[in-house]
C-alpha angles and dihedrals in degrees: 000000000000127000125236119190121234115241105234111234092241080068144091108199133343090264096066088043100051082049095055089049093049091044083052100052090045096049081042095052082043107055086040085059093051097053092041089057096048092056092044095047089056089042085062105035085051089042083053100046100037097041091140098052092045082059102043083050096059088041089059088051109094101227084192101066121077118250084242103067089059093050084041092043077057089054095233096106102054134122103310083223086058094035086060108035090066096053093052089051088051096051089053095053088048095058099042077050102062095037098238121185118203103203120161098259086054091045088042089061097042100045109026118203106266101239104230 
């Protein structure tokens, strides 16, 4: 089994479409290094003129605690049972909240009979 490309109909011949997508691809990885560079350039111009409070930064940093218990203390590492437990609770309140009725024609509309 081999694969042939399909010539696209804005085309003339497979030559001038395989330029245009590598054209693409060159002006895309471009234009991604452009943007990369400049990040980079004003990560390290900050990083120059602001040497001290870069350093006062990572001193304020505990190296001692794990990367988890910021992201726990957050609560959005927790026990995935708790985790959804309140959003199931949440989303009950939500809907006595709001009043919602699901009648069937409500139902009929969301969740639409699957045709055999």
């Amino acid at each position: 089994m081999s694969y042939e490309p399909e010539l696209a109909e804005q085309f003339e011949d497979l030559g001038k479409q395989g330029l245009a997508a590598r054209l693409g691809m060159w002006l895309f990885l471009g234009s991604e290094i452009l943007l990369f560079a400049g990040l980079f350039a004003l990560y390290t111009s900050y990083r120059a003129m602001y040497g001290a409070d870069f350093i006062k930064a990572a001193a304020h940093n505990d190296p001692e605690a794990p990367l988890f218990l910021s992201v726990d203390n957050a609560g959005l590492c927790c026990d995935p049972k708790i985790v959804h437990a309140h959003q199931t609770a949440s989303m009950l309140m939500a809907t006595a909240e709001c009043r919602l009725e699901f009648t069937p024609e409500v139902l009929a509309v969301w969740m639409p009979q699957q045709k055999s």
